[in-house]
ROFIFI-397273 format. One line per field, with one value per atom (N, C-alpha, C): residue in three letters; atom name; x, y, z; chain; residue number from 1. Coordinates in nm, 3 decimals, decimal comma, m for minus. Example, Ala and Ser with C-alpha at 12.3 -4.5 7.8 and 13.67 -1.06 7.14 Angstrom:
code	[ala ala ala ser ser ser]
site	[N CA C N CA C]
east	[1,319 1,230 1,320 1,285 1,367 1,290]
north	[m0,569 m0,450 m0,330 m0,225 m0,106 0,003]
up	[0,780 0,780 0,780 0,708 0,714 0,787]
unit	[A A A A A A]
pos	[1 1 1 2 2 2]
//
This chain:
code	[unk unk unk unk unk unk unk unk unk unk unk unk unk unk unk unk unk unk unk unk unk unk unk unk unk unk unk unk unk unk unk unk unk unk unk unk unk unk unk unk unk unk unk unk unk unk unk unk unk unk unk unk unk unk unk unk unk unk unk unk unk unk unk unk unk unk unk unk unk unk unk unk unk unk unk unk unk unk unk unk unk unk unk unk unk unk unk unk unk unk unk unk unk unk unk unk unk unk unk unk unk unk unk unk unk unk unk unk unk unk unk unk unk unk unk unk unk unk unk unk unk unk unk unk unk unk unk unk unk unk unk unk unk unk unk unk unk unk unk unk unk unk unk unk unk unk unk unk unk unk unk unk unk unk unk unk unk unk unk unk unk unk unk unk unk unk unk unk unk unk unk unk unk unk unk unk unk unk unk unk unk unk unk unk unk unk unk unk unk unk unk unk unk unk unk unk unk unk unk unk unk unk unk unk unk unk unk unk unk unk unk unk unk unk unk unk unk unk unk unk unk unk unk unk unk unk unk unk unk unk unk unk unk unk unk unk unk unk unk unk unk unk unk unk unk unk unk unk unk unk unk unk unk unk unk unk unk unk unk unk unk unk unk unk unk unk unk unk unk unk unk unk unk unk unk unk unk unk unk unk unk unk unk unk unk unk unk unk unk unk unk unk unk unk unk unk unk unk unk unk unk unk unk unk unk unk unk unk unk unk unk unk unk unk unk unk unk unk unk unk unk unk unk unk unk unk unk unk unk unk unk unk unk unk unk unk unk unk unk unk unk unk unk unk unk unk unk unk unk unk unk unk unk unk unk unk unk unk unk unk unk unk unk unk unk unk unk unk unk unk unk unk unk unk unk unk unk unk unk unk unk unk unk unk unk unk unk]
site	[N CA C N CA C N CA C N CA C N CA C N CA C N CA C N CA C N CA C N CA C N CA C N CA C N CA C N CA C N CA C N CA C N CA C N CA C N CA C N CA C N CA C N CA C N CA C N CA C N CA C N CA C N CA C N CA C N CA C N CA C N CA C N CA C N CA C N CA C N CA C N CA C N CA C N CA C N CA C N CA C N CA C N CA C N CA C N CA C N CA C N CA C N CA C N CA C N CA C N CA C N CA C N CA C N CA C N CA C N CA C N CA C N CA C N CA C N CA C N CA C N CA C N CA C N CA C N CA C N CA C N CA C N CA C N CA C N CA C N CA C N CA C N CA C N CA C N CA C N CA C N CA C N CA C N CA C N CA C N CA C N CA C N CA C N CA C N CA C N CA C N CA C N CA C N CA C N CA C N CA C N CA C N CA C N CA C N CA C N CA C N CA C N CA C N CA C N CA C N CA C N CA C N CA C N CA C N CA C N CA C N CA C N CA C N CA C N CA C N CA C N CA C N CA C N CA C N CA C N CA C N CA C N CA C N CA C N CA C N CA C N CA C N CA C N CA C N CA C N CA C N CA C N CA C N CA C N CA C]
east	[m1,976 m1,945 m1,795 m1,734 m1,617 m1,569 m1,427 m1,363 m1,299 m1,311 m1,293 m1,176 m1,051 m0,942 m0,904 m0,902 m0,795 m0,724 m0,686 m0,506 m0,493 m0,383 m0,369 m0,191 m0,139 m0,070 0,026 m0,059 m0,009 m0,019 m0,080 m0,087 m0,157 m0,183 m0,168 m0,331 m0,401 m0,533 m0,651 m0,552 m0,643 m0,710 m0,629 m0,702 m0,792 m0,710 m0,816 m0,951 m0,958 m1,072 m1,127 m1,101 m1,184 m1,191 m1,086 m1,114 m0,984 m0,961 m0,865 m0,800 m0,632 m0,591 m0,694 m0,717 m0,750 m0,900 m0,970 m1,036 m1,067 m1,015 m1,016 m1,124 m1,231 m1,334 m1,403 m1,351 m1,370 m1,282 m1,318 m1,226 m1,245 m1,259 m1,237 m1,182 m1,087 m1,012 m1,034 m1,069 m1,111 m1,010 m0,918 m0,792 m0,881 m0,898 m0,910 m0,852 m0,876 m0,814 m0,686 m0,586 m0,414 m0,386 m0,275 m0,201 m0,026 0,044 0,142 0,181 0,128 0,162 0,247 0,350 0,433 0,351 0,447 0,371 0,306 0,347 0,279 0,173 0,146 0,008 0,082 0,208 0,238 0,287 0,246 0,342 0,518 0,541 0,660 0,720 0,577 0,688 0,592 0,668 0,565 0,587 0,509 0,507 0,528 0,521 0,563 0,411 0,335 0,226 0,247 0,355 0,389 0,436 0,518 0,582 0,506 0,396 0,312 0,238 0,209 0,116 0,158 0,297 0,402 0,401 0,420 0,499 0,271 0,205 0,078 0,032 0,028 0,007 0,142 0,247 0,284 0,300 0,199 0,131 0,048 m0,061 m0,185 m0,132 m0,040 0,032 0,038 0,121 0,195 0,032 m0,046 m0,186 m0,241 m0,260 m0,313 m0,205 m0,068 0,011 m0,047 m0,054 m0,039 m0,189 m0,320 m0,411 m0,479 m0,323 m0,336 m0,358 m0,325 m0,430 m0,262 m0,252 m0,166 m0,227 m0,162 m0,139 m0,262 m0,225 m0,316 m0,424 m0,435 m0,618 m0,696 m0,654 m0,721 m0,821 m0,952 m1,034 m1,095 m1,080 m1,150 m1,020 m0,980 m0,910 m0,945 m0,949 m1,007 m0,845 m0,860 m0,760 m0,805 m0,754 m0,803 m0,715 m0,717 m0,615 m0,657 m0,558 m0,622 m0,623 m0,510 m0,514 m0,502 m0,604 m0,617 m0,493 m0,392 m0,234 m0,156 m0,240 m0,165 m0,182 m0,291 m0,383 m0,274 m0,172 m0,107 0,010 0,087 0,189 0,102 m0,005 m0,091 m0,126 m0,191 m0,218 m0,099 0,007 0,129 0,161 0,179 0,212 0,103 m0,032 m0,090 m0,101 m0,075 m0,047 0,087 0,163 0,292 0,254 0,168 0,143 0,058 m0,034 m0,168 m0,198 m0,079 m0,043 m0,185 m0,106 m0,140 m0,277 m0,299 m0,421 m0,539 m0,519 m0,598 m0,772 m0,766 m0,893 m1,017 m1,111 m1,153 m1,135 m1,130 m1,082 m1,103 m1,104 m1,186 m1,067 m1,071 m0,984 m1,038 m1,075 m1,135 m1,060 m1,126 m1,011 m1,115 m1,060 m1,122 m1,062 m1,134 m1,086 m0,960 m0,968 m0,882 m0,872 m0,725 m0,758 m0,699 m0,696 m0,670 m0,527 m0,480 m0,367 m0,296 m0,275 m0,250 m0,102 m0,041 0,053 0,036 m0,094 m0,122 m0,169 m0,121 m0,172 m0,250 m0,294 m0,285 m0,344 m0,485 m0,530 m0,573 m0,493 m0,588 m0,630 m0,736 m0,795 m0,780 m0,852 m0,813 m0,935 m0,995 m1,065 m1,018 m0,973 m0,948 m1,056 m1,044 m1,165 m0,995 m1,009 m0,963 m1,044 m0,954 m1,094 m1,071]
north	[2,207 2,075 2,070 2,013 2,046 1,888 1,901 1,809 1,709 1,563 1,435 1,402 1,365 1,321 1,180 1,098 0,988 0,967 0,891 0,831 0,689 0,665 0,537 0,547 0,413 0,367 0,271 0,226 0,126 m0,006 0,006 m0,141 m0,258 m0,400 m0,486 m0,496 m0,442 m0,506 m0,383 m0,231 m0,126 m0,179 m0,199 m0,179 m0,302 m0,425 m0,562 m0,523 m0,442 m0,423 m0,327 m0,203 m0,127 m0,035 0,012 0,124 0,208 0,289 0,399 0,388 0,425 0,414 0,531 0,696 0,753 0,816 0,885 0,988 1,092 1,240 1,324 1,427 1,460 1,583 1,713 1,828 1,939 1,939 1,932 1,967 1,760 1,689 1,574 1,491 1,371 1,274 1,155 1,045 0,890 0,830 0,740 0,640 0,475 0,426 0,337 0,206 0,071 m0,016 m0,046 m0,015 m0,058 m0,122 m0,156 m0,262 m0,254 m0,367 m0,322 m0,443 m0,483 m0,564 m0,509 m0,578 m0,565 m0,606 m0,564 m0,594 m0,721 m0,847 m0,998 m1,037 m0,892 m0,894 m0,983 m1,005 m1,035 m0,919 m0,954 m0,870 m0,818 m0,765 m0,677 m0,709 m0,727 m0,760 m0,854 m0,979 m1,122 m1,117 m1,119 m1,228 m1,067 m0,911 m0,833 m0,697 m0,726 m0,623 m0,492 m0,481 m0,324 m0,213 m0,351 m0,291 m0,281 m0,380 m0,386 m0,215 m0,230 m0,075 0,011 0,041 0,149 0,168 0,063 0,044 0,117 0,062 0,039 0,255 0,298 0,416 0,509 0,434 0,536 0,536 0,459 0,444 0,539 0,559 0,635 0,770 0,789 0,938 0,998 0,901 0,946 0,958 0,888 0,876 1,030 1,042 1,236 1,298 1,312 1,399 1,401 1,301 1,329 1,403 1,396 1,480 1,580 1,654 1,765 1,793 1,669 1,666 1,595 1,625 1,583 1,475 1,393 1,333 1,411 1,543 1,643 1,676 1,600 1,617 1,562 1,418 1,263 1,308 1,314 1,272 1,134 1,049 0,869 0,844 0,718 0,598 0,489 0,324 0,234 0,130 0,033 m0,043 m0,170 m0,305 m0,439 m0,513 m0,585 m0,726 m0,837 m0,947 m1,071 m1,141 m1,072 m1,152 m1,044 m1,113 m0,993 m0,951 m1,030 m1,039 m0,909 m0,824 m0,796 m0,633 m0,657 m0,503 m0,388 m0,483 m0,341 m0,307 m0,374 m0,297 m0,180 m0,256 m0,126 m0,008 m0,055 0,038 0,161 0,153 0,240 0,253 0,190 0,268 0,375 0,373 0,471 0,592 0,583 0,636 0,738 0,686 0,773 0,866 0,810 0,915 0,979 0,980 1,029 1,101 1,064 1,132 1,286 1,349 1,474 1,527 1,454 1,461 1,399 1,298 1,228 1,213 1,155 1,115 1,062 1,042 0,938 0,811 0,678 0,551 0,465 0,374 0,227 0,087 m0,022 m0,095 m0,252 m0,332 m0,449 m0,575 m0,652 m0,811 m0,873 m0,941 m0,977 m1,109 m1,212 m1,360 m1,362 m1,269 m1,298 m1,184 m1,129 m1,022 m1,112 m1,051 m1,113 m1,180 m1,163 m1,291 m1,342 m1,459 m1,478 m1,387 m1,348 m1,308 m1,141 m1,108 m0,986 m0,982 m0,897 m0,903 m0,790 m0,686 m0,531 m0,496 m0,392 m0,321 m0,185 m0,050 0,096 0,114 0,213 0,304 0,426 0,559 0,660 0,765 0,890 0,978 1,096 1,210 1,333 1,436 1,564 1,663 1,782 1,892 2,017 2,098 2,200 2,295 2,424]
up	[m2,812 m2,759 m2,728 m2,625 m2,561 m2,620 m2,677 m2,746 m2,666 m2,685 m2,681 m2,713 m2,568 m2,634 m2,631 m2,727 m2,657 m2,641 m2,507 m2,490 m2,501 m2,593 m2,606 m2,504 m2,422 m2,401 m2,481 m2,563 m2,682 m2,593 m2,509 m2,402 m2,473 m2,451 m2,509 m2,575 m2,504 m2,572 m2,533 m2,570 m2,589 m2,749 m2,862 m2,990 m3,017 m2,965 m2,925 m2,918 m2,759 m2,658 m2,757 m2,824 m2,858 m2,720 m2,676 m2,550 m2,551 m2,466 m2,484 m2,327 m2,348 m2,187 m2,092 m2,147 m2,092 m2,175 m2,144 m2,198 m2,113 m2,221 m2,126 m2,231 m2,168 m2,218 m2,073 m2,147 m2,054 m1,945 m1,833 m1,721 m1,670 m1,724 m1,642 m1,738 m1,660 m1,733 m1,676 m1,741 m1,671 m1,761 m1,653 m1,679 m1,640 m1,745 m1,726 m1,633 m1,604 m1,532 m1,593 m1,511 m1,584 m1,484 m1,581 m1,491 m1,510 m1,497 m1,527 m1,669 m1,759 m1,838 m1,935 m1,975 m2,066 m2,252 m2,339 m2,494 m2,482 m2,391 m2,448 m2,317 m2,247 m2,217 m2,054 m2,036 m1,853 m1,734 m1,646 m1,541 m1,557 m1,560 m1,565 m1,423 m1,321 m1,173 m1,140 m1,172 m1,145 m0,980 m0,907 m0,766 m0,671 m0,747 m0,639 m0,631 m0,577 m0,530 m0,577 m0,487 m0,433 m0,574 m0,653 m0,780 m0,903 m0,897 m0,946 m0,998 m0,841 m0,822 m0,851 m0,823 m0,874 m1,031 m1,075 m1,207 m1,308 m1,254 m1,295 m1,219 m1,157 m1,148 m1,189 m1,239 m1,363 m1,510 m1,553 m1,640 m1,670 m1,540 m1,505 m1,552 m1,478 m1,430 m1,581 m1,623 m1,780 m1,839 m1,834 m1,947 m1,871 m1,768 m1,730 m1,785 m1,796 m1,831 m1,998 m2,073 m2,201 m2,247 m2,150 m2,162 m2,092 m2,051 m1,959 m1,869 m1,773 m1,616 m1,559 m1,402 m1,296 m1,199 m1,137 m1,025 m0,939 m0,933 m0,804 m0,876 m0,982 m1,038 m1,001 m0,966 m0,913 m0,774 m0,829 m0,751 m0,665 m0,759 m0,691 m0,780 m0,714 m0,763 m0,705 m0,763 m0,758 m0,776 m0,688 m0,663 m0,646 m0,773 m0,703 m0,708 m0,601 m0,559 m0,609 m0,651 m0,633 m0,513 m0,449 m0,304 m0,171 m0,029 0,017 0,088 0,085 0,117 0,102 m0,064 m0,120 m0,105 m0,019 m0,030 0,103 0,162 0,240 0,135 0,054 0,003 m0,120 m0,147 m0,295 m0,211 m0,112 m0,034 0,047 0,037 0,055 m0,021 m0,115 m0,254 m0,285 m0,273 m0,343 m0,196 m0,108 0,036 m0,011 m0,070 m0,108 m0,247 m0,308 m0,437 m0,380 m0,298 m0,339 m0,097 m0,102 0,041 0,076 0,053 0,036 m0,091 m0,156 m0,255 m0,184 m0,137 m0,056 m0,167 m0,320 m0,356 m0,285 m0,286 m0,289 m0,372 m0,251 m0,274 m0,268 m0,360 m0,310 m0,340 m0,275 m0,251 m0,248 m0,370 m0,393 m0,399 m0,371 m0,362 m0,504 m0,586 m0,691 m0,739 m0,789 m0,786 m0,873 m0,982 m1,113 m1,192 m1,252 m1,367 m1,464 m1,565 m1,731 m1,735 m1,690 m1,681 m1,575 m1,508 m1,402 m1,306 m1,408 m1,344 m1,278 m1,336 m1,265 m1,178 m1,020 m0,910 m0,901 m0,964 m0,933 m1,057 m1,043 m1,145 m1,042 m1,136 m1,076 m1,192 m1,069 m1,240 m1,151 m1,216 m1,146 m1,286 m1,179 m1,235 m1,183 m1,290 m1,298 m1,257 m1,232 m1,233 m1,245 m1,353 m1,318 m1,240 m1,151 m1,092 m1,132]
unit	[A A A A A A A A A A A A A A A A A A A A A A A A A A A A A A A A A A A A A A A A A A A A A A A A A A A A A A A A A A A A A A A A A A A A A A A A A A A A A A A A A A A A A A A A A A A A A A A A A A A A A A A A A A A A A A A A A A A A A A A A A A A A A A A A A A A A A A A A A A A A A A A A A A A A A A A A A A A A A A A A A A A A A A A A A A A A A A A A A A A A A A A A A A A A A A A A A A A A A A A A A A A A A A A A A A A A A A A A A A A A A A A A A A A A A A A A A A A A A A A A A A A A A A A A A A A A A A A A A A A A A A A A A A A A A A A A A A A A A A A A A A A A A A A A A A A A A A A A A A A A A A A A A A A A A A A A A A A A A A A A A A A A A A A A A A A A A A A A A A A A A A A A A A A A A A A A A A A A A A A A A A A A A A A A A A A A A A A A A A A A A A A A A A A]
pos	[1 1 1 2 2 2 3 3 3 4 4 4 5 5 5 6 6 6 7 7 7 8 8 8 9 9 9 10 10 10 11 11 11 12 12 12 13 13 13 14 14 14 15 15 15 16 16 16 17 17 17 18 18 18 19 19 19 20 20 20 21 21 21 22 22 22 23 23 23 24 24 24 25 25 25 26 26 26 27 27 27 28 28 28 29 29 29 30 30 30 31 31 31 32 32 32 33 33 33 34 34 34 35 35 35 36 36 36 37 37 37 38 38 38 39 39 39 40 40 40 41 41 41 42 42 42 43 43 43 44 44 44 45 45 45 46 46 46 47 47 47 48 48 48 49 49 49 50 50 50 51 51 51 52 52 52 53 53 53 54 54 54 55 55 55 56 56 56 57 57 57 58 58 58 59 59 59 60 60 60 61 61 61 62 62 62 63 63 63 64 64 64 65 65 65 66 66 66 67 67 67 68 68 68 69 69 69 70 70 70 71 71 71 72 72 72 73 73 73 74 74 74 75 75 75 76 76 76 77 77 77 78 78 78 79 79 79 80 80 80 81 81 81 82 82 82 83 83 83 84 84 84 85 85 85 86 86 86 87 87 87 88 88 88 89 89 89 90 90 90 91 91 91 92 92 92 93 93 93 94 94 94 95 95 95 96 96 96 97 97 97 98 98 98 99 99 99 100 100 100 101 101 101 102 102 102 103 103 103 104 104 104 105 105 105 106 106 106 107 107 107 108 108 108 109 109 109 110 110 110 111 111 111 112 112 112 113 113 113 114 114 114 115 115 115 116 116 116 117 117 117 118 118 118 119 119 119 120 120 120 121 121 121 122 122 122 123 123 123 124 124 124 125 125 125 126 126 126 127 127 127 128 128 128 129 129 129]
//
C-alpha cells in the first residue's frame, strides 16, 4: 500500500473542517480549495481578484512543494469567482503560472465563498509521470 501524506497549511479552518491543505499518495497530489485568507479566516487582498489568485496559488505551489510535486505536475485546476467581473484578472494570473503547463481547467462563477471578503478559490490536482 503506497503511503498517505498530509499537508497542512495551518490555514484557518483545516483542523475546524477536519481536511488537509494537500494529500499526496503514489504519484498524485490533490490541493484542496484555497484561498488567500489570513489566521482570522479574511482576505489578505480585500477588493483585488488578481492578488487574490496570486497570493491563493502560492499557497497551492508551496502545499505540492512540501509533498514532493511542482507547479509542472498540475494536471486540472479549478478556479471560482464570486463575480463574473473577476474571472479575466484570475484568469491571467493562472495564464502566467500555468502558461506553458497548460492543465486542464475549469473556471466557475459561484454566489458566495466562506467569507465575504473572499473573491477567489483554486484548487489544483497533481499526477507525477
Amino acid at each position: 500500500m503506497t503511503r498517505r501524506s498530509l499537508i497542512s497549511s495551518g490555514g484557518p479552518w483545516e483542523l475546524r473542517g477536519g481536511y488537509s491543505r494537500a494529500v499526496a499518495q503514489g504519484d498524485g497530489c490533490w490541493v484542496a480549495g484555497t484561498t488567500d485568507a489570513g489566521p482570522d479566516g479574511v482576505s489578505q487582498h480585500p477588493g483585488d481578484a488578481g492578488a487574490q489568485a496570486r497570493a491563493s496559488w502560492a499557497i497551492v505551489a508551496q502545499a505540492l512543494a512540501d509533498a514532493g510535486f511542482a507547479l509542472e505536475d498540475v494536471v486540472r485546476t479549478r478556479m471560482y469567482v464570486t463575480d463574473p467581473a473577476d474571472a479575466d484578472p484570475v484568469v491571467a494570473v493562472h495564464g502566467e503560472l500555468f502558461r506553458d503547463i497548460r492543465p486542464a481547467a475549469t473556471l466557475l462563477v459561484v454566489a458566495r465563498l466562506i467569507h465575504p471578503s473572499l473573491l477567489v478559490e483554486v484548487e489544483a490536482d497533481a499526477r507525477r509521470s
